[in-house]
N, C-alpha and C positions, 0 to 999 in steps of 0.2 A: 477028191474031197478036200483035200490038205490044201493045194493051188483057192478053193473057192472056199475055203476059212479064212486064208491067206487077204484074199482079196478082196472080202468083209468086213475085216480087221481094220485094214489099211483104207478102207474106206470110213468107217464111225469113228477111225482119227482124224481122218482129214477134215470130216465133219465137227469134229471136238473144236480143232485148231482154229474153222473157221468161224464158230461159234463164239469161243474165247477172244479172234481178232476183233471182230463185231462190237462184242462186248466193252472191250477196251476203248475202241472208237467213242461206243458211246458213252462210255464214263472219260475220255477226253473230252468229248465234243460238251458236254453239259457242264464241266469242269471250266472251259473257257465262258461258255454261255455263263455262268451263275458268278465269273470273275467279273463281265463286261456289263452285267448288271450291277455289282454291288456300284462299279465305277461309276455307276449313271447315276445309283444313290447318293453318291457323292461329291456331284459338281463337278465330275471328269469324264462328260461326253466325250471329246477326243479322243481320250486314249481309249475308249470298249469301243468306239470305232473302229479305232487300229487293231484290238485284240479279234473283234466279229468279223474285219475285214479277211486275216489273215485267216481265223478260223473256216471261212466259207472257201478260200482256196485250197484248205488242207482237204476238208468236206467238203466238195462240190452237189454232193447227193443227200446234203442233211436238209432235213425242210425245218427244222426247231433253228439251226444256224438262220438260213436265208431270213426267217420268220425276225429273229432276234433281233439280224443284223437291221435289217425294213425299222422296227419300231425306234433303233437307235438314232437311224436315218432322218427318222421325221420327228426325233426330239431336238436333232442338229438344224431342224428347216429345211432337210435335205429332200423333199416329197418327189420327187422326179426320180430320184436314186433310190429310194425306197420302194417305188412301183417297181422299179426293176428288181429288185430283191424280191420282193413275194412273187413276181412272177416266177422267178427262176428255181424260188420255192417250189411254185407247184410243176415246173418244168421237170423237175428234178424228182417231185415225190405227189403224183397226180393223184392218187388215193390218200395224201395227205390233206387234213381239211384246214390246218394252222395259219397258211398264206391267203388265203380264202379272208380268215376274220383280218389278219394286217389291213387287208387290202380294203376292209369293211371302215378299219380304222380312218385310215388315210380318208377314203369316202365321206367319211364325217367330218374331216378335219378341211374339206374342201365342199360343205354344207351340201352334201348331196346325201340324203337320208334315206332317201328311197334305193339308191344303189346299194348302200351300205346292210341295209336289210337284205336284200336279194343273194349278196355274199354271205352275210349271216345266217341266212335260213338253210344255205346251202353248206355251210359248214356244219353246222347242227347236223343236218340232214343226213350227211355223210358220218357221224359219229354218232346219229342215233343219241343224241347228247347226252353220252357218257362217257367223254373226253374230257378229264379235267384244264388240261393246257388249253385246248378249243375252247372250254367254257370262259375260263381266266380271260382270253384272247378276244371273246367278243364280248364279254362284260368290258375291258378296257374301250371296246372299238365304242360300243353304247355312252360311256363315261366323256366323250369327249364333248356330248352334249347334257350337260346338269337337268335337261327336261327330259331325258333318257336315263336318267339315273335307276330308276327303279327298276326298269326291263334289267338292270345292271343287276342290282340285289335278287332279282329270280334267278336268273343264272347264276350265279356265287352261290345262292343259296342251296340249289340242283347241285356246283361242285363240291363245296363243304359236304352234305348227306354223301358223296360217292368216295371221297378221299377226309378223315376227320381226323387228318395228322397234317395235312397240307398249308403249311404259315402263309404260304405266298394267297392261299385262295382269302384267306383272314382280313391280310391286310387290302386287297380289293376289296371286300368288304367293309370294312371301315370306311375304306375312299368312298364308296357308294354311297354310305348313311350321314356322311358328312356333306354330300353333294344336295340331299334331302333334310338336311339341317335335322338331323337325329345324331348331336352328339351323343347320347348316352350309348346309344348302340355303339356309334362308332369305336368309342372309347374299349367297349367291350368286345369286338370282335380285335384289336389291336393287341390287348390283354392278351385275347386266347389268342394270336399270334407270336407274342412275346414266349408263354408259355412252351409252346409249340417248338420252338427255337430260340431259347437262349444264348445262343451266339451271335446275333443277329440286333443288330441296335435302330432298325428300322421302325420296330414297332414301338419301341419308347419315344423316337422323335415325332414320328407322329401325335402318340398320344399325347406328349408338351404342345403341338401346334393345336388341338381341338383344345385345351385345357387353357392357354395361351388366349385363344380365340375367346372363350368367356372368362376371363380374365382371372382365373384361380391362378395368381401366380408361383403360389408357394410348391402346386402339383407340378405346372410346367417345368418349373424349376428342376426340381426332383428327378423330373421321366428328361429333360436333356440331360443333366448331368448321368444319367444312367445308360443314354446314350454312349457319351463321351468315355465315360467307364469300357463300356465294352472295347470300343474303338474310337481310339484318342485321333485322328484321324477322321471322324464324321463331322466334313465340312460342312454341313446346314444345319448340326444341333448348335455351332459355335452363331451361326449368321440368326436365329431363332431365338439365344443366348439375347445375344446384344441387339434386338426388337422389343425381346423381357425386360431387361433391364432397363432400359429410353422407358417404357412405359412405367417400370415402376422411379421414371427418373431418375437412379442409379448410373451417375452420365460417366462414370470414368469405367465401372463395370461394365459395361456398355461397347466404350471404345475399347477395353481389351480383347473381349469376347469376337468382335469383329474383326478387330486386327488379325488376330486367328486364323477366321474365318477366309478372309482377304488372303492372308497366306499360303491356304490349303487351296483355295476354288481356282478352277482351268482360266476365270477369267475375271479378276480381280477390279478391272478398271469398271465392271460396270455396276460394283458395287461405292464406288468411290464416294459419289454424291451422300451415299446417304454415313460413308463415313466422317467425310466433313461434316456434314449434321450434328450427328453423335459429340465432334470434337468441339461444336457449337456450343452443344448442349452440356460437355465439358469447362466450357470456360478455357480449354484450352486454342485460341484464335489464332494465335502463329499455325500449329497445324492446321487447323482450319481455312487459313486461307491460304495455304498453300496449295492446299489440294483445290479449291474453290477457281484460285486464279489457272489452274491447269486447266480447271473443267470446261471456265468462257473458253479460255484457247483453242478446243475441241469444239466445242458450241455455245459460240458465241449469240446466238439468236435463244437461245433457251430464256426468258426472266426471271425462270426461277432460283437458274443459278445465282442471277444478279441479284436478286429478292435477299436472299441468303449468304452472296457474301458482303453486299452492303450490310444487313445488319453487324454479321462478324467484323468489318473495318468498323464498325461505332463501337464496336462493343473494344475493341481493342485501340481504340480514339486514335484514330487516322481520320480525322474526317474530312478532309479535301478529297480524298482516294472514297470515302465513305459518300460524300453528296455525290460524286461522279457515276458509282456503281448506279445509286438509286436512282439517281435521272434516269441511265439506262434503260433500270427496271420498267419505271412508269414511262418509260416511251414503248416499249416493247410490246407490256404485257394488257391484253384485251381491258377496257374499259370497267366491265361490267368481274373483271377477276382482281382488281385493284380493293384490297378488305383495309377497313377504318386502318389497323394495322400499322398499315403499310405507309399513309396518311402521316401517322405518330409520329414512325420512326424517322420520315423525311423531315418533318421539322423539328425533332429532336435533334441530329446532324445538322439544322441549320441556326438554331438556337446556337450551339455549341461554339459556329464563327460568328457569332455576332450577327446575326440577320433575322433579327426577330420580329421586320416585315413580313417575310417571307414565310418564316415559319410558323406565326400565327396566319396565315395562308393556308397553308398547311394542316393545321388542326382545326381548321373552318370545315375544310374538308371530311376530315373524318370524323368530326361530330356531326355533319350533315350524314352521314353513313350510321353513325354508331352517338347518340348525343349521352347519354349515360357512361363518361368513360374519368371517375376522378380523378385521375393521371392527368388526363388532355386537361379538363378543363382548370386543374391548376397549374400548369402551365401556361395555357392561355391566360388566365384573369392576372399574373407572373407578368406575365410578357406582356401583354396591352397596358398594364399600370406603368414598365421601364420606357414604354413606348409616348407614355403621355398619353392612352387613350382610355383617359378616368372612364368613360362611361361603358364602353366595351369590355373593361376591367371588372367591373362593377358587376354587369350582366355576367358575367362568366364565373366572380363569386354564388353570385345570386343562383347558379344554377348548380354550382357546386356545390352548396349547403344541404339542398337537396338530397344530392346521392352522397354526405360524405359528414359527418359530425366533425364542424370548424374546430378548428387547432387555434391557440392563440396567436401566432404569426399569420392567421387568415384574417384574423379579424383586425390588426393593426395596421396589413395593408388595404383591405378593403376600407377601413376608418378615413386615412388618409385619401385614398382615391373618392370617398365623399367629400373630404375637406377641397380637393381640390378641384371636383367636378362643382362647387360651391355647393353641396346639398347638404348643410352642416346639421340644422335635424338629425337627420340619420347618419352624421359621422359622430357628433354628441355620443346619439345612443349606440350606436356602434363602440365607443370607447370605454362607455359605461360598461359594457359589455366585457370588454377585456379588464377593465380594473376590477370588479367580480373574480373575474378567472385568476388575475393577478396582482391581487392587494398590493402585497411588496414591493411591486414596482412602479418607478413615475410615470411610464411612457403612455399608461392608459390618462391618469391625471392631466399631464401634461399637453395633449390631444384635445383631449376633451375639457379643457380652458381654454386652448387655442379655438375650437370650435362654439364655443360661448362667446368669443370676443369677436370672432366673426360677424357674429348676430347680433352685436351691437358695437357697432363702426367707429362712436365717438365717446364711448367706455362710460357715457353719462349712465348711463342703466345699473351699470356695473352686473352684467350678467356673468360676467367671467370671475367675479371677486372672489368669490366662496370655493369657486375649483381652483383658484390660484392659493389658496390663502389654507386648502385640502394636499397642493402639493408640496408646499413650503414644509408643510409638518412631516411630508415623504421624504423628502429631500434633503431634510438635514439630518437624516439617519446614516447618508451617507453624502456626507457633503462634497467629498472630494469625487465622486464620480459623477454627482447632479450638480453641477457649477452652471451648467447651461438651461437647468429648467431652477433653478434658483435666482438665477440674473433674470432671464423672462418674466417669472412670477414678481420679483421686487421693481420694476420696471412698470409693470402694470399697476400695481398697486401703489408704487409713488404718484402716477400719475394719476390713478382714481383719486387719492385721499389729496395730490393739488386740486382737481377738480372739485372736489369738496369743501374745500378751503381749510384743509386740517394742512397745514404746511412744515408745523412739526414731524408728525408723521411723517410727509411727502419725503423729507428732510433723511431722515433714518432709514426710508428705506431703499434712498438714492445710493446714501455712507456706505450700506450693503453691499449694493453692488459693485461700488469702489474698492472694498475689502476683499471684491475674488477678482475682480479688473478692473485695477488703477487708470488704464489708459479707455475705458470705456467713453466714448463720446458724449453716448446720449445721457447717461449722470453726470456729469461733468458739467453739459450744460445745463443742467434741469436744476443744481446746486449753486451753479453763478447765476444765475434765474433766481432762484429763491434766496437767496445770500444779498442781493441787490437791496440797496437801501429803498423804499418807496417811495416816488416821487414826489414831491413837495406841490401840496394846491396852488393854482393860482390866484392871486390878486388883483381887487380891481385899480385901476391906476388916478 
């Protein structure tokens, strides 16, 4: 009896012992699974590669391993190496249903939906679907197509009732409700994830991305920084960070948040572009285009890059380097993806060297795209007036006034551009116009007597008298800055009151002009003119 107590004994130890190895196993083996996952959380596919890879060699008979390692596979683009993982899943553990839904995954991620159901129903099938992880697993494999979402939420919904401690089934849940544009759910089932696991900063970053997404930025805020809290180290609340802030145009907050981000993530370059953006969006342009000029150098066929670092060269006034980009740009980039924009800023850059054929070219263009633009077209009616082309000038006022309540420098040079397109009427009342705006000053007066004397060529009318005789009384308020609409005005009017035969007058207001320039000609001679004794009648002989 003693030998067969003996060797009962020694058997429910060996049994203990092997119960206990088991155990351990499995609280390794989920230990490395839940390390290779958080890695995934975090923009460090390669390394939960290296830790699932190892893991599956430690484990060759784990089907949750083969399972894990599969879905890391095909976040990597690895789909070929992935099949081979869930097969070896179910090589390994045939009564295991886990590999089954991967493999359902993958099916969908290679639009065959009929396959992926057939795996699905059969992993169900086999767990009687009261397998949470199964559940998890084919709600993911569903998820990959957003018009499956909702077969998604039945089953989350089925794991939640079987397990209502489980954060990971939560946060699948949320993905769901957010793939069916139910933020409010989503929001909520991340909460009770959050709750669930406070250690875990999954579920705050998420809930920033849905809050984010309808633009509550003060919550998004809040739920990444709570992120970040947990784990200073959560590289996508930093990259989510600096998207919040661009939008709330916060550009230097922005560019740190990212910087961050860029620091922490496996693959930093391919976040590059949009941090040249950001440093755009900074005003900071040396960074910017330092990163910009790397990024042609990798791809150079892209336009957009050229789109954007040409603007950064204007903005940072290089523009030889700036019209060069842009050319690029618009050679490159499809016709019909060319925005007014874009138009602008080419002949902004070409204004800039002095080529303001071209660049009213240029804003032809993107007013033919976009005509409502009062940037462009004071620039243009600018540019056509320097160009001499009064009437084009004119028209491009004329369209401005429109969208843009005149300033008084609109209206002095559009005056002018009537004066010298000869349509003194409307340069008249155009001046009129600014002397209103600005009593105080000659230049509306001054114009507009010049454009009275236009409309009458041989000053018999004297249309121009009263607005000359209006600036004289402006102009000796400050005489020492209006010496040149004071000589003009007493000019004209000597010569109207000779014309009238008032030669006194004429006389005095010649002296005038003497008195601000001695060496002026035409007093000078208008004075040995009237100074002349008068010709003696003749006789008959």
């Amino acid at each position: 009896m003693e030998t067969v107590s003996l060797i009962k004994n020694k058997l429910q130890f060996a049994i203990a012992c092997l119960m206990l190895l088991s155990s351990s196993v499995v609280v390794a083996q989920n230990t490395e699974i839940a390390e290779a996952k958080r890695l995934m959380e975090i923009d460090q596919t390669s390394k939960a590669l290296d830790v699932l890879t190892k893991a599956a060699t430690t484990y060759p008979a784990s089907a949750a391993v083969a399972y894990n390692l599969g879905v890391a596979q095909l976040k990597a683009g690895k789909r070929d190496e992935a099949l081979k993982s869930f097969d070896r899943g179910i090589a390994a553990e045939p009564k295991d249903a886990l590999n089954y839904a991967g493999k359902a995954q993958l099916s969908m991620m290679e639009n065959a939906p009929e396959k992926a159901k057939m795996d699905i129903d059969k992993a169900l099938s086999m767990t009687k679907s009261k397998n949470v992880a199964v559940l998890q697993a084919a709600a993911r494999a569903y998820m990959v197509d957003p018009k499956k979402a909702n077969d998604a939420v039945a089953l989350l919904t089925k794991a939640a009732s079987i397990s209502k401690e489980n954060a990971e089934t939560q946060i699948l849940l949320g993905d769901a409700y957010l793939q069916i544009n139910d933020g409010g759910k989503a929001v909520s089932a991340y909460e009770r994830a959050a709750s669930l696991d406070n250690k875990s900063a999954l579920a705050h970053y998420k809930t920033g991305r849905v809050y984010l997404r309808s633009r509550n930025y003060d919550a998004a805020q809040e739920a990444f920084a709570k992120a970040i809290q947990i784990d200073p180290s959560y590289t996508l609340a930093y990259k989510e960070q600096g998207e919040l802030f661009y939008q709330m145009k916060q550009a230097d907050q922005a560019v740190e948040a990212y910087k961050k981000y860029l620091s922490l993530t496996e693959k930093p370059e391919t976040g590059q572009s949009k941090m040249a953006f950001y440093y755009l969006m900074a005003k900071d342009f040396t960074s910017a285009n330092t990163i910009f000029k790397e990024l042609i150098a990798k791809d150079s066929l892209n336009p957009m890059i050229h789109r954007y670092y040409g603007i950064s060269l204007y903005e940072a006034q290089d523009f030889p380097a700036a019209q060069t980009t842009f050319e690029q740009y618009l050679a490159k980039a499809k016709p019909e993806a060319i925005e007014p924009g874009d138009y602008s800023y080419y002949g902004k850059i070409l204004m800039k060297q002095d080529n303001d054929s071209l660049a009213t070219e240029a804003f032809e263009k993107s007013l033919a795209l976009d005509s409502l633009q009062p940037e462009l077209l004071q620039l243009s009616a600018e540019s056509y007036y320097k160009q001499k082309k009064f009437d084009k000038s004119i028209d491009a006022y004329e369209k401005l006034f429109k969208v843009k309540k005149p300033a008084s420098a609109d209206y002095y040079t559009l005056g002018r551009a009537y004066y010298f397109n000869e349509q003194f009427p409307q340069a008249d009342s155009t001046f009129a116009t600014l002397s209103e705006l600005q009593p105080n000053l000659t230049v509306g007066p001054f114009w507009a007597a010049r454009s009275k004397a236009a409309q009458d060529s041989t000053s018999e009318n004297g249309l121009a008298k009263p607005y000359y005789e209006k600036l004289v009384e402006k102009a000796l308020l400050t005489p020492e800055k209006s010496k040149i609409e004071l000589i003009e005005s007493y000019l004209y009017l000597g010569y109207y009151s000779y014309l009238k035969g008032q030669l006194n007058p004429a006389k005095d207001y010649y002296k005038k002009v003497l008195a601000i320039d001695p060496q002026n000609e035409k007093a000078q001679t208008a004075i040995k003119a009237l100074n002349a004794p008068a010709p003696k009648p003749k006789t008959g002989g």
